[in-house]
ROSELO-112906 format. One record per residue (C-alpha): x, y, z; residue in three letters. Coordinates in Angstrom, 2 decimals, padded with zeros to 5 digits, m for minus. Example, Ala and Ser with C-alpha at 12.3 -4.5 7.8 and 13.67 -1.06 7.14 Angstrom:
! residues 2
+---------+---------+---------+-----+
|    east |   north |      up | res |
+---------+---------+---------+-----+
|  012.30 | m004.50 |  007.80 | ALA |
|  013.67 | m001.06 |  007.14 | SER |
+---------+---------+---------+-----+
***
This chain:
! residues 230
+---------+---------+---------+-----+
|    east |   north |      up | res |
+---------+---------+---------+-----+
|  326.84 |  149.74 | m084.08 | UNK |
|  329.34 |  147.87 | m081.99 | UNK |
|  328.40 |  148.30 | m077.94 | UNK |
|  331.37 |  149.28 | m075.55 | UNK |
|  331.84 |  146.84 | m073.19 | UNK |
|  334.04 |  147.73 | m070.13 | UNK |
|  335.77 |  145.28 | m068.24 | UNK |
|  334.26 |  145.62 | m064.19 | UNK |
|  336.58 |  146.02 | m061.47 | UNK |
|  336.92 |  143.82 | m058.75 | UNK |
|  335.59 |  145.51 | m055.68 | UNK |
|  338.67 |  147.01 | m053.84 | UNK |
|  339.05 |  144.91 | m050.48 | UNK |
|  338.91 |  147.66 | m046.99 | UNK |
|  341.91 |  148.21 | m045.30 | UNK |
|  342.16 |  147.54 | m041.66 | UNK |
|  343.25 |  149.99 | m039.95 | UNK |
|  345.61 |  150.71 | m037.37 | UNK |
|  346.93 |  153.22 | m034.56 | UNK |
|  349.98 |  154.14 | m036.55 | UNK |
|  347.71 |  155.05 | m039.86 | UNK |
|  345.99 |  157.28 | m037.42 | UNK |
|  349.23 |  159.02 | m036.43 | UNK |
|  350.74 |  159.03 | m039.75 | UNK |
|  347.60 |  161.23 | m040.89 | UNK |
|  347.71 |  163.37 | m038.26 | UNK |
|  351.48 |  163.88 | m038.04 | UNK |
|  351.25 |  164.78 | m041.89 | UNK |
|  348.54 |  167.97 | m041.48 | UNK |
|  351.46 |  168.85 | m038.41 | UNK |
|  354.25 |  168.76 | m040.78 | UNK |
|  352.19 |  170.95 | m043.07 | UNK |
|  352.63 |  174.53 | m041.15 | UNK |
|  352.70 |  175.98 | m037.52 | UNK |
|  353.50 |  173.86 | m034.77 | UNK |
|  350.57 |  171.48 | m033.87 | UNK |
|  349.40 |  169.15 | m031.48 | UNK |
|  347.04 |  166.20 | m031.44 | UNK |
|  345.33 |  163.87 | m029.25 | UNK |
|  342.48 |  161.33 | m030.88 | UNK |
|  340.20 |  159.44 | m028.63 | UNK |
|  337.15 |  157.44 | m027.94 | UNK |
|  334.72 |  158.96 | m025.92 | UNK |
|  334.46 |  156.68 | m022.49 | UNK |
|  334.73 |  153.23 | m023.79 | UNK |
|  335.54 |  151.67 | m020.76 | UNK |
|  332.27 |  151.35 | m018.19 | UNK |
|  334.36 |  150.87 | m015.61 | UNK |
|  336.07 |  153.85 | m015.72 | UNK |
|  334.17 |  156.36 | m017.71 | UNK |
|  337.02 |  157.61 | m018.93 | UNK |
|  338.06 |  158.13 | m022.65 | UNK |
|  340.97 |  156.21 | m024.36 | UNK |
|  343.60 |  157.98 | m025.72 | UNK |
|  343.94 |  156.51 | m029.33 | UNK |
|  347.17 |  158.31 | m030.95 | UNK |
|  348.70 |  162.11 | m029.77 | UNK |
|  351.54 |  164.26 | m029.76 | UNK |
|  351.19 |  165.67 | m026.46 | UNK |
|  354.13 |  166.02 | m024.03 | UNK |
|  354.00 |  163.61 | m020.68 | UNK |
|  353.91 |  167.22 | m018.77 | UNK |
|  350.87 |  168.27 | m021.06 | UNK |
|  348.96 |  164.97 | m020.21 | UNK |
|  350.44 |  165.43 | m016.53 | UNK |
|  348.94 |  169.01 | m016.29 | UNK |
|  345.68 |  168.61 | m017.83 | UNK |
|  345.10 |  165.06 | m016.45 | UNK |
|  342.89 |  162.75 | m018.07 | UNK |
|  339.64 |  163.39 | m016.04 | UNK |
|  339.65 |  166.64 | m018.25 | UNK |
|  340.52 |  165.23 | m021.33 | UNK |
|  337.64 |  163.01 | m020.74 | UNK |
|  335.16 |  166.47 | m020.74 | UNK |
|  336.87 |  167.77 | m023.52 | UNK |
|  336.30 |  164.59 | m025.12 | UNK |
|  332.58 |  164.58 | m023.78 | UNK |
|  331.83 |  168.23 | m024.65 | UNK |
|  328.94 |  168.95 | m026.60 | UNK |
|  330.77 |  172.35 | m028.88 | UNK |
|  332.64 |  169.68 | m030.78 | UNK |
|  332.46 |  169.97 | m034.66 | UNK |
|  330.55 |  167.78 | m037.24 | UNK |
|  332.33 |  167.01 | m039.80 | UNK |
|  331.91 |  169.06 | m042.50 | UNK |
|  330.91 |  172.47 | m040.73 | UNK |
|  333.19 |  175.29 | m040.16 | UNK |
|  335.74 |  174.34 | m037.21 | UNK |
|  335.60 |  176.86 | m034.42 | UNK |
|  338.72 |  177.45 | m032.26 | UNK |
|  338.75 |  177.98 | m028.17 | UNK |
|  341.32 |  179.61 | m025.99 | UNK |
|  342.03 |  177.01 | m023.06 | UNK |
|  340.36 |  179.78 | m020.64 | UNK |
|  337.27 |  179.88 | m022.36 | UNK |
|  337.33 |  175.95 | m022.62 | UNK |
|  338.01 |  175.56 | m018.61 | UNK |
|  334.72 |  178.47 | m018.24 | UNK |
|  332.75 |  176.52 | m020.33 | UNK |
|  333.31 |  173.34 | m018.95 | UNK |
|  333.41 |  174.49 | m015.23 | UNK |
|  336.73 |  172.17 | m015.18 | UNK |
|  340.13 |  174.30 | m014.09 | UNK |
|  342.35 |  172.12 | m015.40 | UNK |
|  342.07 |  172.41 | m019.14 | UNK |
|  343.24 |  176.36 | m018.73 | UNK |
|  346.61 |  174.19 | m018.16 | UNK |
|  347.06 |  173.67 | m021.84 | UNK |
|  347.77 |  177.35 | m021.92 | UNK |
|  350.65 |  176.76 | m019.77 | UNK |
|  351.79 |  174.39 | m022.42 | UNK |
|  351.97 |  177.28 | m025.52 | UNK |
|  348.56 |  176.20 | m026.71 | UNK |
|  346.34 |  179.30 | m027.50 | UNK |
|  343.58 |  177.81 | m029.60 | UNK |
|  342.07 |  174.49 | m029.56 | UNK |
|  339.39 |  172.73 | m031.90 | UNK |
|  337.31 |  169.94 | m030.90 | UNK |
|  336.21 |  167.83 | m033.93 | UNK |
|  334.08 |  164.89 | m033.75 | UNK |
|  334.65 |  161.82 | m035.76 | UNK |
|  331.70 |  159.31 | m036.06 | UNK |
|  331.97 |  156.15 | m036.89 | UNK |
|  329.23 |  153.57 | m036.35 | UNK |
|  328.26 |  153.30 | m032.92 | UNK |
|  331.81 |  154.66 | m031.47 | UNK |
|  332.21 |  158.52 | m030.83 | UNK |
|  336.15 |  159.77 | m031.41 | UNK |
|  337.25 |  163.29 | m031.01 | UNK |
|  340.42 |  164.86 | m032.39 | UNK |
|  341.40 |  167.59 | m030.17 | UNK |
|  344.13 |  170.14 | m032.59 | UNK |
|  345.69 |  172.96 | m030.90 | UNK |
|  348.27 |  175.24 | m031.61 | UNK |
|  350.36 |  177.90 | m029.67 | UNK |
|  349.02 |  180.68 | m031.63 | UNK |
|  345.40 |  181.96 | m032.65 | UNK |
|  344.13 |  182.26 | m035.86 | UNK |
|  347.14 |  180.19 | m038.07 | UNK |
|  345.31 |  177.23 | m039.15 | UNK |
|  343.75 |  176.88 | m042.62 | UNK |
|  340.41 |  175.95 | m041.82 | UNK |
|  339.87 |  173.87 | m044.99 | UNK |
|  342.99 |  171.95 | m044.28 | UNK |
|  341.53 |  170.57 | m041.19 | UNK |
|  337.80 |  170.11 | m042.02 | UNK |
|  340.07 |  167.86 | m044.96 | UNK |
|  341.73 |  166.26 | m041.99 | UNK |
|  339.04 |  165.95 | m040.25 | UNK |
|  337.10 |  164.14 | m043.25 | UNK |
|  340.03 |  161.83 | m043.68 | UNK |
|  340.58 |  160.74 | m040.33 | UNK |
|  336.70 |  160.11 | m039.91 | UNK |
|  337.31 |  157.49 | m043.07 | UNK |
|  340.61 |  156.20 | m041.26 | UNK |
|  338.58 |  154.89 | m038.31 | UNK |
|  335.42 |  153.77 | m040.40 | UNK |
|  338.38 |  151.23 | m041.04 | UNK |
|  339.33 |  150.88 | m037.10 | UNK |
|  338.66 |  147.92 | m035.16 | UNK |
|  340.60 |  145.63 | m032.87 | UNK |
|  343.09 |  143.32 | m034.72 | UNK |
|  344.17 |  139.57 | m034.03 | UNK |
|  347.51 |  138.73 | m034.17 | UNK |
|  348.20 |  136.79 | m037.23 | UNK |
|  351.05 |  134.65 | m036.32 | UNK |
|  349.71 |  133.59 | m032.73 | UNK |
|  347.48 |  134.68 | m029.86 | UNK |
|  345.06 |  137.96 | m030.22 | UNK |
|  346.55 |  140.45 | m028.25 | UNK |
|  344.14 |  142.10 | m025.99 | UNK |
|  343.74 |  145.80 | m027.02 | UNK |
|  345.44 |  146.65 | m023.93 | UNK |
|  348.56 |  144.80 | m025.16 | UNK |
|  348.53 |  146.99 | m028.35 | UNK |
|  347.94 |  149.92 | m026.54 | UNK |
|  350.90 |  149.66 | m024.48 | UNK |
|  352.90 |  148.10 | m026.79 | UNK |
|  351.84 |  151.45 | m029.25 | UNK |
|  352.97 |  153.77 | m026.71 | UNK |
|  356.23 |  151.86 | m026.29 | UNK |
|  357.03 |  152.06 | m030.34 | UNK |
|  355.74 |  156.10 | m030.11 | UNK |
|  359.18 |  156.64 | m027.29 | UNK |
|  357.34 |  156.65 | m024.06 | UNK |
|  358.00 |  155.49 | m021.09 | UNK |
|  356.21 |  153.00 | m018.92 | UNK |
|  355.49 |  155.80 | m016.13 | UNK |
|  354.13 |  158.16 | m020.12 | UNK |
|  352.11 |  155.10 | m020.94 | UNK |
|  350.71 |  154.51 | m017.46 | UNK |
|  349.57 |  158.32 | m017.89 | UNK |
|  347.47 |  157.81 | m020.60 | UNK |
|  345.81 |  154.63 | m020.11 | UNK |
|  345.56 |  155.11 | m016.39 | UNK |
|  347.32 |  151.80 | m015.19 | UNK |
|  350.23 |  151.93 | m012.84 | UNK |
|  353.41 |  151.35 | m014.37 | UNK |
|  353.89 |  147.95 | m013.45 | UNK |
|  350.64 |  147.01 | m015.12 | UNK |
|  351.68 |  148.70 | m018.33 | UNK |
|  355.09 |  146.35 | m017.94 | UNK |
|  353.15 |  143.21 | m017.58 | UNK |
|  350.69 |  144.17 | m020.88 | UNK |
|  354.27 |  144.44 | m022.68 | UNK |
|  355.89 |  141.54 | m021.81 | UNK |
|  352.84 |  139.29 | m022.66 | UNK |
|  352.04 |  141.12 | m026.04 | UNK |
|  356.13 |  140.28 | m026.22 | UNK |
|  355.50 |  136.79 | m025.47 | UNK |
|  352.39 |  136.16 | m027.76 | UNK |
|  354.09 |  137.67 | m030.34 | UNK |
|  357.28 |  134.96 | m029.76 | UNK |
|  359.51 |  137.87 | m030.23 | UNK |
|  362.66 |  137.63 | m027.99 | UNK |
|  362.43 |  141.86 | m026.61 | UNK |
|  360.80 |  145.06 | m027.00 | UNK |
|  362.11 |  145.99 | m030.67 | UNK |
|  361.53 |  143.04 | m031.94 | UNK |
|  357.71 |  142.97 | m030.50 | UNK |
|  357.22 |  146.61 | m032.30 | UNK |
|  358.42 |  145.35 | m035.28 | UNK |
|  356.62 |  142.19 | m035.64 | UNK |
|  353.09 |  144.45 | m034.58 | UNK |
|  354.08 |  146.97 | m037.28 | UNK |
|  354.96 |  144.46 | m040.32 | UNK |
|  351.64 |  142.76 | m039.12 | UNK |
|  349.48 |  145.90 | m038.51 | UNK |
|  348.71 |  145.48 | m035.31 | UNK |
|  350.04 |  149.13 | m033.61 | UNK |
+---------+---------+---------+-----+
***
C-alpha cells in the first residue's frame, strides 16, 4: 500500500509590525458599529518619566487635553484591566475617577464617553493596554472585542522598534512623531501625547526627514509607510 507523502511547508516568516497595523486593527472593530474610541499604550516605558507611551488612538487633542496624560498613565497602570480571554467589564468615567482617587478621568464623560474597558495586552516582558470607550452603555458586542482584544495582543507579539532600511535607524522618538504627523496632528497634538514641547517634536521630524533623505514631510510619511516604519 502506497504511503501519502505530503510536501512540508516552509515555515511562514513573522511579520514585523508596525504603529499603523495597530491602528488599522483597531480602526476596523470602530468601523464595525457605534461610535468608538481607542487609545493603545505601554505601561511606563520611559524611567525617566514614569509615564506611559501612547502607541496608536483616536482620541480628540481636547480629550487628551482634558484627561491629561498623568491619568492616562493610572488608567494604563490600573489593576481592573482585563486578561485576555475573560469577559470584558465596562466602567462609567465616574466610577473610574472613584476608583482611582484621580478627578481627571471623570473628564472623558465630558467628551460623550459613558463606558470604558480596560484590556490588557501582554506581550513578553512589555505590558500594553487598549483603553475602548464609547458614548453609550451597554452597545458593544462583548465577543467582538475579547476578538479584538486577542488580535491586537498577536499584533504586538510582532511589535518592536524598526531600523530604517534605506539609511540611519530612526530613534523611536523619530517614528513616534513622525506617526503622529501622518495620523493629521499637529506639532502642539503630538507634543500632547508624548509630552515634549512642540519645538522638540519639530526637531524629531526634521531629522527622521533628513535620515530618511526625503526632501519634506509627505515625502518622509511615505517613505516610513512603504518601508514599515510608522
Amino acid at each position: 500500500m502506497a504511503t501519502e507523502t505530503r510536501e512540508k511547508r516552509p515555515a511562514r516568516l513573522s511579520k514585523t509590525v508596525s504603529r499603523r497595523d495597530l491602528s488599522n486593527l483597531a480602526r476596523g472593530y470602530c468601523r464595525s458599529g457605534e461610535p468608538v474610541s481607542y487609545l493603545i499604550a505601554e505601561a511606563a516605558p520611559d524611567s525617566a518619566t514614569g509615564m506611559a507611551s501612547i502607541l496608536v488612538s483616536n482620541w480628540t487633542f481636547d480629550t487628551i487635553e482634558d484627561v491629561g496624560l498623568t491619568a492616562i498613565t493610572r488608567l494604563v497602570e490600573s489593576s481592573i484591566s482585563t486578561f485576555p480571554g475573560a469577559m470584558p467589564r465596562g466602567w462609567h468615567p465616574l466610577a473610574l475617577s472613584a476608583l482611582l482617587a484621580c478627578d481627571e478621568v471623570a473628564n472623558l464623560s465630558l467628551h460623550q464617553q459613558q463606558e470604558v474597558f480596560l484590556l490588557k495586552l501582554p506581550s513578553g516582558k512589555k505590558r500594553y493596554i487598549a483603553l475602548i470607550s464609547t458614548n453609550q452603555t451597554d452597545t458593544l458586542d462583548l465577543a467582538e472585542l475579547r476578538r479584538l482584544q486577542m488580535g491586537l495582543c498577536h499584533l504586538l507579539s510582532g511589535y518592536k522598534t524598526i531600523a530604517n532600511p534605506v539609511g540611519e535607524p530612526l530613534s523611536e522618538r523619530e517614528r513616534e512623531c513622525l506617526y503622529w504627523v501622518s495620523e493629521g496632528k499637529t506639532a502642539d497634538e503630538v507634543s500632547l501625547i508624548i509630552n515634549v514641547s512642540s519645538n522638540t517634536v519639530n526637531s524629531y521630524v526634521a531629522h527622521a526627514i533628513h535620515k530618511l533623505a526625503a526632501k519634506n514631510r509627505a515625502m518622509a510619511i511615505a517613505t516610513a509607510i512603504r518601508n514599515g516604519l510608522i
